[in-house]
N, C-alpha and C positions, 0 to 999 in steps of 0.2 A: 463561503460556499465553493469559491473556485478550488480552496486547496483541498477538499473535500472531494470533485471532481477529479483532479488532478490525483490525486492518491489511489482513486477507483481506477481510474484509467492502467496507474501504472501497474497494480498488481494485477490487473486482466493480464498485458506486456507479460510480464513478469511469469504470470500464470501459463504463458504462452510459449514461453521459451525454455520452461520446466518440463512443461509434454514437448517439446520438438523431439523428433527421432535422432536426431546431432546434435543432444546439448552434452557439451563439454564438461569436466566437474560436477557433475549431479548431484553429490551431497552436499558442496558448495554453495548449488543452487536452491537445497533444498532446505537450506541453515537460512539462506536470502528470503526464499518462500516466506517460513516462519517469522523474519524480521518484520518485510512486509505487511503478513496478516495484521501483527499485532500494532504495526504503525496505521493499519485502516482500522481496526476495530476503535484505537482511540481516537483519531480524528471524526471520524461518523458519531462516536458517544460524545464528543465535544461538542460539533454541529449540532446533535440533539439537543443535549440540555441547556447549553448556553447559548445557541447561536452565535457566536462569537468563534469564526475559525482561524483565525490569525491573533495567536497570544501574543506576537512583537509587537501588533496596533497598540498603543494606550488611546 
């Protein structure tokens, strides 16, 4: 669950400095955006069905 956290958190961050008025590289950021999304959309769909958020555990 914490890396599930951790993932929200950062794409908020991330979300956050894609609208700053000075962000540098914008399309850059906004390729990062897209990575992001798709890296919380599957950790949340992980968390749901398996519970199990950390695939290194055995």
């Amino acid at each position: 669950m914490n890396r599930t956290l951790l993932t929200i958190l950062m794409f908020a961050f991330l979300l956050l400095f894609v609208t700053s008025p000075f962000a540098a590289l914008a399309s850059l950021m906004l390729i990062l955006l897209v990575a992001a999304f798709l890296s919380l959309v599957g950790n949340v769909f992980q968390a749901i069905i398996s519970g199990n958020t950390d695939p290194n555990k055995s």
